[in-house]
N, C-alpha and C positions, 0 to 999 in steps of 0.2 A: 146374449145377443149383441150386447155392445160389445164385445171382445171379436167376435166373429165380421162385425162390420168394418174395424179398425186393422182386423188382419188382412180382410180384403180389398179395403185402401191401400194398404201399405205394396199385399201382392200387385193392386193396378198400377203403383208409382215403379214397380220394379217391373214387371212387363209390358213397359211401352208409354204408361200414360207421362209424357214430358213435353213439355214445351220446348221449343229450338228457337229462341230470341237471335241467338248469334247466328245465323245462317239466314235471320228477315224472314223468317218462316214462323209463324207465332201460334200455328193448328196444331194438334196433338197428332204425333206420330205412329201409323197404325203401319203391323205387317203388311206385306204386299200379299204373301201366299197365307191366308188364313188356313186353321182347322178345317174341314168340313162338318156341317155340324149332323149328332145321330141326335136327334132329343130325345129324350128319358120321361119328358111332361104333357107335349102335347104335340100336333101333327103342324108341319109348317105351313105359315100362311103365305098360299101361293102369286097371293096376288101384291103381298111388301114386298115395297123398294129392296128391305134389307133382303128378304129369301131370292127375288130375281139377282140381286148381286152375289149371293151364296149361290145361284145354279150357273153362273157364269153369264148372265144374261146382263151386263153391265150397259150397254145403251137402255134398255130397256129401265131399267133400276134407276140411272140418270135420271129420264125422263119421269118416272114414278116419283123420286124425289120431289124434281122440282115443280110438280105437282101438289105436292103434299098440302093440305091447308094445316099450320100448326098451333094456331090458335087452339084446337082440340086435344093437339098432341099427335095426330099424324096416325101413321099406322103404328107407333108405339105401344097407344094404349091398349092393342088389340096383341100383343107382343105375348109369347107364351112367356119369354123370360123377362126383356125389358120392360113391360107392361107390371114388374109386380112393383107390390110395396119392400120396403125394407121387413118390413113383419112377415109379410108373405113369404120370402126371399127365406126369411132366419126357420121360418116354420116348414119350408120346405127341404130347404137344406140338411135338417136331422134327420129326413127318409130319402134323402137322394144326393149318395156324398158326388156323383157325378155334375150334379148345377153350376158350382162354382166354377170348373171349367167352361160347361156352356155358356156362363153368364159371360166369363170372360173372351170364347171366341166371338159372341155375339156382338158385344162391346167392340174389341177388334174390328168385326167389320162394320159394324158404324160408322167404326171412324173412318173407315180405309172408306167406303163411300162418300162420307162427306168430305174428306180429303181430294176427292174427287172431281168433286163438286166445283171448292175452293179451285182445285187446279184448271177446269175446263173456262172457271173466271179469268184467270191469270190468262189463260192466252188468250180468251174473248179481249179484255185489254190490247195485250200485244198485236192483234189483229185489228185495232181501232174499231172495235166492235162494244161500245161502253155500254149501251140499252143490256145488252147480253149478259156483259160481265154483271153489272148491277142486279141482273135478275136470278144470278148464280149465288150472289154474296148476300143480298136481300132475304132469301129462300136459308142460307146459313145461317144467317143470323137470326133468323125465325126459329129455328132449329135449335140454336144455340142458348136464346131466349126461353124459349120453352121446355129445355132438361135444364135449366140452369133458375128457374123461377119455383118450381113444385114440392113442399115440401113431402115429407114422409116418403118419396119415392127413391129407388137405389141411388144411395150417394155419388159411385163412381159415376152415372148418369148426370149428375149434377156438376161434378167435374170437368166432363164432356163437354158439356153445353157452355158450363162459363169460357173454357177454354175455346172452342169453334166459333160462340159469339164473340171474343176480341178479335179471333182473326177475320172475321169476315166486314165487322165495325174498321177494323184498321185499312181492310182491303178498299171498300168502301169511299174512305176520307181519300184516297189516291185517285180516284179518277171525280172527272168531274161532273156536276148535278145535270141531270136529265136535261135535254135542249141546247146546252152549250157545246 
């Protein structure tokens, strides 16, 4: 099981999971045109941010995001594949060699939404629209907070989260506090 977890760290550092410091981009970078996903586990939940963002319903998906209250975990925990455990994850993977891909396009678009996210801040900013911006990087950083704080849950998740909450913390310290 630890061999299996450590390969698939290694697979997410080499499909995408990186940081871009030198470009002042500091979010993990996700494909633009993801897999579509067939799942093998379970039937999509039609009413996650991430599945509206996988049917192309990306306003929609937005708005479901920054909705999210993540204190619970969001619609993660409800996630056929992000919702496992690592045990879960290892136990399911020796009856279904197809998971590891969906774990990975799924991941994928996580990020490619929350990347989103981040970016719909970036021009709230640019538009002198700071209440906005803040409520986009707040909502990340939520996000980021909570894949980044839970043990026993998918490591690259974990990865995720720490990386999304620096940029959103970073995004954040640039504009200034509510009222001014």
């Amino acid at each position: 099981m630890v061999r299996l977890t450590i390969q698939r760290l290694a697979a997410s550092v080499v499909i995408g999971v990186m940081v871009a410091p030198a470009f002042g981009e500091s979010f993990l970078l996700a494909p633009e045109n993801a897999i579509p996903l067939h799942s093998t586990t379970q039937p999509a939940l039609t009413d996650s941010p991430l599945d509206l963002w996988l049917a192309g319903k990306k306003d929609a998906a937005l708005a479901a995001f920054l909705a999210t209250d993540w204190t619970t975990g969001g619609f993660l925990t409800a996630d056929p594949i992000l919702g496992l455990t690592e045990a879960e994850f290892d136990q399911r993977m020796a009856n279904d060699p197809k998971l590891q891909q969906e774990l990975t396009d799924r991941t994928n678009a996580l990020k490619s939404l929350s990347k989103e996210v981040l970016t719909r801040g970036d021009a709230d900013v640019k538009n002198a629209k700071p209440d906005d911006a803040r409520s986009c990087f707040v909502n990340v950083q939520s996000f980021g907070t909570y894949l980044s704080s839970h043990d026993g849950e998918l490591a690259i998740l974990k990865l995720v989260g720490t990386a999304y909450k620096k940029a959103a913390t970073d995004r954040l310290a640039k504009i200034p506090p509510a009222g001014q």
